[in-house]
RODO-2510 file (C-alpha; in nm, 4 decimals, decimal comma):
residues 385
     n   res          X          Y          Z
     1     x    -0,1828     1,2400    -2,1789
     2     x    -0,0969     1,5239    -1,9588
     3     x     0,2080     1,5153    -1,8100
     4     x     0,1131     1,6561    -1,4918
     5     x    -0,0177     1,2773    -1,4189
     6     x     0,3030     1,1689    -1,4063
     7     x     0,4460     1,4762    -1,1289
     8     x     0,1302     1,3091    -0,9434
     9     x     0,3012     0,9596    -0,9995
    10     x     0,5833     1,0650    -0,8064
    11     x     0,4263     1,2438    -0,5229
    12     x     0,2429     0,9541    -0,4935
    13     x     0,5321     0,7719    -0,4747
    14     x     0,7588     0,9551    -0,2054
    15     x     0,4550     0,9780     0,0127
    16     x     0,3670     0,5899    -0,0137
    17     x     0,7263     0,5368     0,0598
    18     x     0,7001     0,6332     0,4120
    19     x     0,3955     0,3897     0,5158
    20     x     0,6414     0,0400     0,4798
    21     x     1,0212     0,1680     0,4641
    22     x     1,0905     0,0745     0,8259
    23     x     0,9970    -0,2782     0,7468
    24     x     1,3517    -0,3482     0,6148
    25     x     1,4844    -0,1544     0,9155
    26     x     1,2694    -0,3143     1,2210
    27     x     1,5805    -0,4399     1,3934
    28     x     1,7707    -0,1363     1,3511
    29     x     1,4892     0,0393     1,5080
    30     x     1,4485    -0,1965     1,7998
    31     x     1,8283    -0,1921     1,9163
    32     x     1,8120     0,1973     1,9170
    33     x     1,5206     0,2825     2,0826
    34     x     1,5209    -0,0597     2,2669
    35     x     1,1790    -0,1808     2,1984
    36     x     1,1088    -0,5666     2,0684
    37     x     1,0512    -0,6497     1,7009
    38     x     0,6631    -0,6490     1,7482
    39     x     0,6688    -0,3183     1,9079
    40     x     0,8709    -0,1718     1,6264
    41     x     0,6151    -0,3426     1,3419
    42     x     0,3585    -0,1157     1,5531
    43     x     0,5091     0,2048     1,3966
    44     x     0,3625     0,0152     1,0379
    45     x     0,0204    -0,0871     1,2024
    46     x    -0,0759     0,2609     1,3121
    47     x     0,0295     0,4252     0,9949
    48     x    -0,1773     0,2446     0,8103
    49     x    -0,4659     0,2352     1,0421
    50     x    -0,4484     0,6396     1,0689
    51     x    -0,4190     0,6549     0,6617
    52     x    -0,6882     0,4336     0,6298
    53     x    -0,9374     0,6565     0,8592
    54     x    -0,8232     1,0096     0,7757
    55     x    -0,8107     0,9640     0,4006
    56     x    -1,2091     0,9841     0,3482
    57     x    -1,2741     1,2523     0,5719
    58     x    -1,0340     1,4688     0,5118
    59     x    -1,1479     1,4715     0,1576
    60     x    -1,4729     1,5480     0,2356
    61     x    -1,3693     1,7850     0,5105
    62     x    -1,1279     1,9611     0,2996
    63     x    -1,3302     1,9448    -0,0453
    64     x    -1,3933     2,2927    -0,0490
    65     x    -1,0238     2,4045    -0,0621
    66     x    -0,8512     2,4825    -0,3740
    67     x    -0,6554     2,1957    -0,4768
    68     x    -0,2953     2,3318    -0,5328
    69     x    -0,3309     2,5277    -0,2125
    70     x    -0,4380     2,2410    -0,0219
    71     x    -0,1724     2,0198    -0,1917
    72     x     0,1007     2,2165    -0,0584
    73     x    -0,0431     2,2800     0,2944
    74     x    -0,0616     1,8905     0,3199
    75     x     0,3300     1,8550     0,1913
    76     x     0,4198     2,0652     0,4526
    77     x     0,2304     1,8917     0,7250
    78     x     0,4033     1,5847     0,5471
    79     x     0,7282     1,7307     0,5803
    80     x     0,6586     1,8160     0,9738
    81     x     0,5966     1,4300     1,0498
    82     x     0,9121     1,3437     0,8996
    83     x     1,1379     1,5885     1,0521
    84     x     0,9936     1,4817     1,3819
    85     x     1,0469     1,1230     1,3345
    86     x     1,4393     1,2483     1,2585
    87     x     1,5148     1,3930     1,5392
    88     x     1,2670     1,1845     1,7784
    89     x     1,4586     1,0588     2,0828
    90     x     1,2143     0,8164     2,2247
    91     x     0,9399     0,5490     2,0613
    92     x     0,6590     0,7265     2,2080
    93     x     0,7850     1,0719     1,9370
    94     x     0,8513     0,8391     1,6795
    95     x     0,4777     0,7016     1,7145
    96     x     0,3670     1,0536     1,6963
    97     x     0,6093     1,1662     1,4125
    98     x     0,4056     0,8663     1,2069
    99     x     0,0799     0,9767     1,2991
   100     x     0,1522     1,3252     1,1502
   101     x     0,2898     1,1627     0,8349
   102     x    -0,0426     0,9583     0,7458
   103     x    -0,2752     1,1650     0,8321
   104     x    -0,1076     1,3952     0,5715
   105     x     0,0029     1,1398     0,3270
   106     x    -0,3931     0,9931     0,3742
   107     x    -0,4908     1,3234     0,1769
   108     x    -0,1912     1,3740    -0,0408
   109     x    -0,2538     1,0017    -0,2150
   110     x    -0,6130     1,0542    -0,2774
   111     x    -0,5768     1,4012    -0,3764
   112     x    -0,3660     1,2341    -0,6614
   113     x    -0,5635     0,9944    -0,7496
   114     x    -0,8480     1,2796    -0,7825
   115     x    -0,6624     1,5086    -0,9263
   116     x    -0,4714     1,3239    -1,2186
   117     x    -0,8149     1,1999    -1,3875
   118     x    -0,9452     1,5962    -1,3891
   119     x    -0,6599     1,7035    -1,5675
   120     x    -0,7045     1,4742    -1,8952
   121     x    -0,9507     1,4174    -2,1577
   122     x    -1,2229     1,1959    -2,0497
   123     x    -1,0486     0,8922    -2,2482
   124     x    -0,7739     0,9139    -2,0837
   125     x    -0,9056     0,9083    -1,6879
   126     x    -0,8759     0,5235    -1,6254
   127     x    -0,5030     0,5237    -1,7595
   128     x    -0,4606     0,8408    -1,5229
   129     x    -0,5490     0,6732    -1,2101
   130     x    -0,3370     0,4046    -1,3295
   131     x    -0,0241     0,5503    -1,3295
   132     x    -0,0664     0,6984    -1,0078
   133     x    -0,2130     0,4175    -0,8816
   134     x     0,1470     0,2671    -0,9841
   135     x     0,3228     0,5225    -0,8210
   136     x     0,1132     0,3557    -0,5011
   137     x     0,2002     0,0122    -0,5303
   138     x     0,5639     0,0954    -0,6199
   139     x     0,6238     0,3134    -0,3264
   140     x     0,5154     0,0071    -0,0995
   141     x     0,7093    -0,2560    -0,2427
   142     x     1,0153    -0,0510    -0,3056
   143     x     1,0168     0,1641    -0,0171
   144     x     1,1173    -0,1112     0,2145
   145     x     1,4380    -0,2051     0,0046
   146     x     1,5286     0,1261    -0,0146
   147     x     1,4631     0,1807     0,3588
   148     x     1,7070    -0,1101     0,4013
   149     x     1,9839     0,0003     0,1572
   150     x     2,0278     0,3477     0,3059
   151     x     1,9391     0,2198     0,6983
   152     x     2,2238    -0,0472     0,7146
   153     x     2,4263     0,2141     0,5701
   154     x     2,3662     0,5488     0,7439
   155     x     2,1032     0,4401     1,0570
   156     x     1,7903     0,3628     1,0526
   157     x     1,6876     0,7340     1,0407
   158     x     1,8554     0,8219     0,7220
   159     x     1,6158     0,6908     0,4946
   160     x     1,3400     0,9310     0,7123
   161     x     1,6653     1,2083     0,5906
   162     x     1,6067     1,1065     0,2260
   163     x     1,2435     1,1339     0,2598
   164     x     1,2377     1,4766     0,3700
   165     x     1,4715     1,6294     0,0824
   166     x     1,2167     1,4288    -0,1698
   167     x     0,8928     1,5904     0,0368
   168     x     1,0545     1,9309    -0,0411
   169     x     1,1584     1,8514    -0,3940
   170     x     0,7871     1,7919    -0,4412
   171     x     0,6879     2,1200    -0,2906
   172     x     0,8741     2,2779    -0,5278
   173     x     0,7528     2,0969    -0,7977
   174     x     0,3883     2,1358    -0,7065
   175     x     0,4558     2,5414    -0,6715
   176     x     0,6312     2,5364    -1,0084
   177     x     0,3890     2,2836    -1,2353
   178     x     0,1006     2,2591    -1,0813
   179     x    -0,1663     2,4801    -1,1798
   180     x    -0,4826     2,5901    -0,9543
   181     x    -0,7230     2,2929    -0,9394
   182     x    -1,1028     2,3910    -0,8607
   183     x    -1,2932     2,2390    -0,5644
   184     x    -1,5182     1,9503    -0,6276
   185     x    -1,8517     1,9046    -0,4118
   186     x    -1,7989     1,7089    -0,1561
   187     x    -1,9592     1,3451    -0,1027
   188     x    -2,1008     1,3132     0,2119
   189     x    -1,9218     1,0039     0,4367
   190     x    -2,2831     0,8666     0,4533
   191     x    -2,3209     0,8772     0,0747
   192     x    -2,0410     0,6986     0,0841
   193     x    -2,0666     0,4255     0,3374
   194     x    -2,4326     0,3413     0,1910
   195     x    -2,2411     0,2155    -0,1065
   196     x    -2,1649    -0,0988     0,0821
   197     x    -2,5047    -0,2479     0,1100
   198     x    -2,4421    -0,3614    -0,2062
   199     x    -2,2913    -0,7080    -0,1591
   200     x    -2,0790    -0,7366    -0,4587
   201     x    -1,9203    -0,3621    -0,3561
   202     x    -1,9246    -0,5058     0,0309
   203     x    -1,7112    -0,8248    -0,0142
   204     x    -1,5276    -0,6490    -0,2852
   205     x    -1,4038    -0,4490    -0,0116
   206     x    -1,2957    -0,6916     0,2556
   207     x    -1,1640    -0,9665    -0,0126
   208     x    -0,8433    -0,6534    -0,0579
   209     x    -0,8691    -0,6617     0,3539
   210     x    -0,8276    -1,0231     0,4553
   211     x    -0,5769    -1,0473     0,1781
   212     x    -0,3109    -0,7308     0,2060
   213     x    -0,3514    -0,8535     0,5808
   214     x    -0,2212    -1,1658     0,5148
   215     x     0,0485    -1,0372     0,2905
   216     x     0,1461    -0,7862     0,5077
   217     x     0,1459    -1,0517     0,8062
   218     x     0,4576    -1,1475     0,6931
   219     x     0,5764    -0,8924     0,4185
   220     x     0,6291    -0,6660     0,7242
   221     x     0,8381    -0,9130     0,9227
   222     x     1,0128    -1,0309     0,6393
   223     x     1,3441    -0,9386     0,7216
   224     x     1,3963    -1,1129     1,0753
   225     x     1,2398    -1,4125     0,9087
   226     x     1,4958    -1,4409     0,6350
   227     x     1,7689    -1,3615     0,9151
   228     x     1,6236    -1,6782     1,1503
   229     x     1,5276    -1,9074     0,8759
   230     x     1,8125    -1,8422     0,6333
   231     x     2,0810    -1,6529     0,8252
   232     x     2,0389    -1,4000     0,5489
   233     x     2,2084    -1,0546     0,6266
   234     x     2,2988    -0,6954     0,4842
   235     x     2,3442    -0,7291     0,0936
   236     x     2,1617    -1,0462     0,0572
   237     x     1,8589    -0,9105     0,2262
   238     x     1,8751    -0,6398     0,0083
   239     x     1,8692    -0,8766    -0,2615
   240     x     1,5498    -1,0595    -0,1916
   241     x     1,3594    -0,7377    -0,1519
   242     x     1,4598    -0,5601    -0,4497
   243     x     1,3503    -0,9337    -0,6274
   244     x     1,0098    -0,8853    -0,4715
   245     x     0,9554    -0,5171    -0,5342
   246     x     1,0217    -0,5621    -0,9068
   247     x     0,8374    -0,8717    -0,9101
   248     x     0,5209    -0,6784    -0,7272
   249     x     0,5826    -0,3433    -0,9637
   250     x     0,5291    -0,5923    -1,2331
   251     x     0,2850    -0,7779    -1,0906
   252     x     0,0152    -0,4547    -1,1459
   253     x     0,0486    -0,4715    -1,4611
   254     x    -0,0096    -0,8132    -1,5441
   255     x    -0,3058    -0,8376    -1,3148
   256     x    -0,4878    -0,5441    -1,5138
   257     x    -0,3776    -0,8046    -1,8504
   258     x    -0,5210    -1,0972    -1,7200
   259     x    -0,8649    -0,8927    -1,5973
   260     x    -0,9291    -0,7915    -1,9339
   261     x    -0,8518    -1,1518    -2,1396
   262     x    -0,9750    -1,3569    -1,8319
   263     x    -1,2119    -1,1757    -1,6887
   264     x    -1,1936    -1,0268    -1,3302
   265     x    -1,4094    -1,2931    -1,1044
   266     x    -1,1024    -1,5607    -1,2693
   267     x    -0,8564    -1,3461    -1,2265
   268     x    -0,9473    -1,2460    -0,8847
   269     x    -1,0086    -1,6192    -0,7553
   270     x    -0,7124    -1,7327    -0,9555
   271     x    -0,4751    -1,5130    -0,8640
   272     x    -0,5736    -1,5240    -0,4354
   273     x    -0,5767    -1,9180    -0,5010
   274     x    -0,2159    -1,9071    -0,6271
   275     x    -0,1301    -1,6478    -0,3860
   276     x    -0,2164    -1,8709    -0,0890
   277     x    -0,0423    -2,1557    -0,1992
   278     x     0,2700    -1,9600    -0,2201
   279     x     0,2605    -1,8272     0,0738
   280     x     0,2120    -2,1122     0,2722
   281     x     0,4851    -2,2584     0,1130
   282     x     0,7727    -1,9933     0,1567
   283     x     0,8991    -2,1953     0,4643
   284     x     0,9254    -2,4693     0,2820
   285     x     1,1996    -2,3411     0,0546
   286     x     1,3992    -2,2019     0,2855
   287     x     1,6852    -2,4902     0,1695
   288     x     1,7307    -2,3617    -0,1120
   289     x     1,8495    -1,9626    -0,2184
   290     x     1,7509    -2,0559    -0,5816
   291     x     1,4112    -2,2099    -0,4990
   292     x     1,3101    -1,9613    -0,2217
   293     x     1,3908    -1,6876    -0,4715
   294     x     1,1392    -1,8097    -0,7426
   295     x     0,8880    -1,8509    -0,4826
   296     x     0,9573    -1,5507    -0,3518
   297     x     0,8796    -1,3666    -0,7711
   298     x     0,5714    -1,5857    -0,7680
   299     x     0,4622    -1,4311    -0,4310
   300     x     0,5641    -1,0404    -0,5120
   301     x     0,3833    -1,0860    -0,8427
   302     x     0,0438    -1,2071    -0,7148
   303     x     0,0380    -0,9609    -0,4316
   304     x    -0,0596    -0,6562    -0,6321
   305     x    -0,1769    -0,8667    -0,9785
   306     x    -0,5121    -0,8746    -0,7649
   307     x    -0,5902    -0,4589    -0,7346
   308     x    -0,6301    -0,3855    -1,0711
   309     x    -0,8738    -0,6571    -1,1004
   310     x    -1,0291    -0,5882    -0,7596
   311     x    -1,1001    -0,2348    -0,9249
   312     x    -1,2026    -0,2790    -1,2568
   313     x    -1,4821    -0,5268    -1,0889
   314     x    -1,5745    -0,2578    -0,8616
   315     x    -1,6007    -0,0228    -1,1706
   316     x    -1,8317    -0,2872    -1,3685
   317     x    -2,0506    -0,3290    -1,0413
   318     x    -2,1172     0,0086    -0,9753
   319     x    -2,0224     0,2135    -1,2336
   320     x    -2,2369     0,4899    -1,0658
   321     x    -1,9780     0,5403    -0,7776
   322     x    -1,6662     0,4193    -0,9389
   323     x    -1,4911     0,6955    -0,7442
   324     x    -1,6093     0,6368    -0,3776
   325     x    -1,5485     0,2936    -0,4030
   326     x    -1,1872     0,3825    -0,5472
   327     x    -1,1318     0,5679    -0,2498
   328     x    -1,2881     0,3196     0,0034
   329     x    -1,0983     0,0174    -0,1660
   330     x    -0,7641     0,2212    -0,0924
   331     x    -0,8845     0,2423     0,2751
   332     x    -0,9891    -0,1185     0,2708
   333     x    -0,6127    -0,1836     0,1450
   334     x    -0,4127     0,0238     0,4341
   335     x    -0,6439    -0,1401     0,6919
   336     x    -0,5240    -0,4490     0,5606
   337     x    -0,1473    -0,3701     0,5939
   338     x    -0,2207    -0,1893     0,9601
   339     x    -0,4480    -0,5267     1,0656
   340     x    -0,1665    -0,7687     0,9407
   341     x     0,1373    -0,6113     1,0377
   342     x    -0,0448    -0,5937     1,4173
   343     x    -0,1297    -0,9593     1,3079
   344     x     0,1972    -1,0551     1,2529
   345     x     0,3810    -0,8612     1,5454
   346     x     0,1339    -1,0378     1,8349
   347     x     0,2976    -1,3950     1,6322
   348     x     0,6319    -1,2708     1,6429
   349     x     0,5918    -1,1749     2,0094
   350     x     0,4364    -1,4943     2,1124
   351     x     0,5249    -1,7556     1,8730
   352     x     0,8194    -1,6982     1,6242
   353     x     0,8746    -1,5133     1,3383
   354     x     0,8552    -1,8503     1,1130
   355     x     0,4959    -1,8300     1,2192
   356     x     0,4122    -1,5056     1,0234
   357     x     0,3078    -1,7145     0,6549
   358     x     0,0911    -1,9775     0,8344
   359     x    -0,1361    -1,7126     1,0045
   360     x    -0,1046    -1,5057     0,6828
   361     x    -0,2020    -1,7651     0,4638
   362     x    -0,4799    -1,8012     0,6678
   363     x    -0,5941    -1,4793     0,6295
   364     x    -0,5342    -1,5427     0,2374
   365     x    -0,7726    -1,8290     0,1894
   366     x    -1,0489    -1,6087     0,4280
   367     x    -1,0078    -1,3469     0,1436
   368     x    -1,1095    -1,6010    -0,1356
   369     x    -1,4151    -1,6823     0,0709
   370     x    -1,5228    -1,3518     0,0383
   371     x    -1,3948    -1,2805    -0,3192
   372     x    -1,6506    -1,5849    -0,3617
   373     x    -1,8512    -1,4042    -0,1920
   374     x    -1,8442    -1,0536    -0,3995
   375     x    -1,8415    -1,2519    -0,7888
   376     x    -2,0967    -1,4892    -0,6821
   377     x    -2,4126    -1,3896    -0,8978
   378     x    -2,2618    -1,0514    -1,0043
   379     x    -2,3793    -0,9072    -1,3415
   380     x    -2,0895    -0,7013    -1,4855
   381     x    -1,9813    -0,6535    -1,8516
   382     x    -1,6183    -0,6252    -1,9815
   383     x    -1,4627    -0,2695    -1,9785
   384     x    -1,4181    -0,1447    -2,3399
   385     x    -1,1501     0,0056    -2,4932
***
């Protein structure tokens, strides 16, 4: 396989870094600029929400700009965001500083994702999006351990610092390796949108909603609540998310296993079902280091084990528009984070923090009824090969 997929992996990776990295780092955040918690899980919500919404239209908007031009045009606009969210004085130019960032990092993730399968023989495009698909997931379960490591260390801005050198890295990189990458035509946002009167594709859809919401509900608050449940600080923290992240990195892969022994509709139903009960229970364990740990691996695994089967079902439902639905699905996703961390914020601003995995898990078991929903009477036939 080329190995250009893999320089896409890791572009993938710094930018996906940025959307969750101050979710190790909220209280940091809140002392300095003195905002509340909630406030501070904001800055996450309206990422997401901006990444979801800009992706697809930039990429139609932009489709008929050379790709390795428009790659590093977006890096730089990247690198802008993160500069000002350095130096910002006040909440109101960090806010703006994260706007910049997804509205870049919106294009730069999907350019990847278009990009990577182009550059490979046709039997290699599905393990291309893959492994910058992986570069995704890993950026958002890893970023926010990271974030933590190198905030408690240097300030809460530092790991913004780190982010920057790696943005310009990348720029480099991209000038050096990348070759020129044609245009594609562009898919009209109608086109697009008309996919989801299919009810399979539809539900499909807002099954990876309701359930990164509810993850993210209390993923995103997940520091404070080990601090108030736990009296978990510093190294300990650091600890529990570095558990998770490898647990979640892992968690991909298994997910794609089970889709093709299991099938997807069991693997998808299975894996929300189990996903539910564990987070409902995370309070629960809060006794015990040991016991909250394994939990706590059950929980990172299952949160991404669902994607790859969310995907390959979308591919065997509608093989015909495999790659609008990829690229809805990953705005369906970052919806989900920006709808539960604002989820989770109003809970932690009116209720308490130990509150985040009941109205999570909520959210959860909403995302099985539509999963139900999507596999219910769905003809699709196993992916060969």
């Amino acid at each position: 396989m080329d190995k250009r997929v893999y320089f896409f992996m890791i572009v993938s990776f710094v930018v996906g870094m940025v959307e969750l990295i101050i979710g190790g780092i909220l209280d940091l955040i809140a002392e300095d600029l003195q905002i509340g918690l909630g406030q501070a899980g904001f800055l996450i919500t309206i990422f997401s929400l901006v990444f979801a919404i800009a992706g697809p239209i930039l990429l139609y908007a932009t489709a008929n700009v050379e790709r390795k031009k428009l790659t590093l045009i977006s890096l730089t606009v990247f690198l802008a965001g993160n500069i000002v969210t350095v130096f910002s004085p006040t909440y109101t130019i960090v806010f703006i500083g994260r706007i910049i960032s997804a509205i870049s990092g919106a294009l730069l993730i999907i350019l990847c994702l278009v990009m990577a399968p182009s550059v490979v023989e046709p039997r290699y495009r599905g393990r291309a999006i893959g492994v910058v698909s992986m570069g995704v997931s890993g950026s958002l379960v890893l970023g926010v351990p990271v974030g933590l490591v190198i905030g408690n260390a240097f300030g809460w801005r530092a790991p913004f610092v780190m982010i920057t050198g790696l943005t310009v890295l990348a720029m480099i990189g991209v000038s050096i390796l990348m070759e020129r990458v044609p245009a594609r035509p562009p898919v009209p946002i109608r086109t697009q949108l008309a996919t989801l009167k299919n009810r399979h594709v539809l539900f499909s859809h807002a099954t990876t909603f309701l359930f990164l919401a509810g993850h993210t509900t209390l993923y995103a608050y997940l520091r404070p609540f080990l601090t108030e449940t736990m009296g978990l600080e510093g190294t300990m923290i650091s600890v529990v998310y570095f558990v998770f992240g490898i647990a979640a990195v892992s968690g991909g892969g298994i997910g794609g296993t089970l889709a093709d022994t299991l099938g997807t509709k069991r693997t998808i139903l299975g894996c929300i079902a189990l996903f539910a009960l564990s987070i409902f229970s995370i309070p629960y364990t809060t006794f015990a280091l040991a016991l909250f740990l394994l939990v706590t691996v059950v929980w990172g695994m299952l949160s991404w084990a669902i994607s790859p089967a969310i995907q390959s079902f979308l591919i065997q439902t509608a093989p015909e528009t495999s790659d609008i639905q990829q690229s809805l699905n990953n705005s369906a996703l970052h919806f989900g984070i920006a709808f539960g961390s604002f989820v989770g914020g109003i809970v932690i601003e009116q209720l308490s923090v130990v509150d985040t995995a009941a109205f999570g898990g909520i959210l959860v078991i909403l995302s099985f009824g539509t999963a139900m929903l999507a596999t219910r009477g769905s003809q699709t036939r196993a992916i060969e090969h």
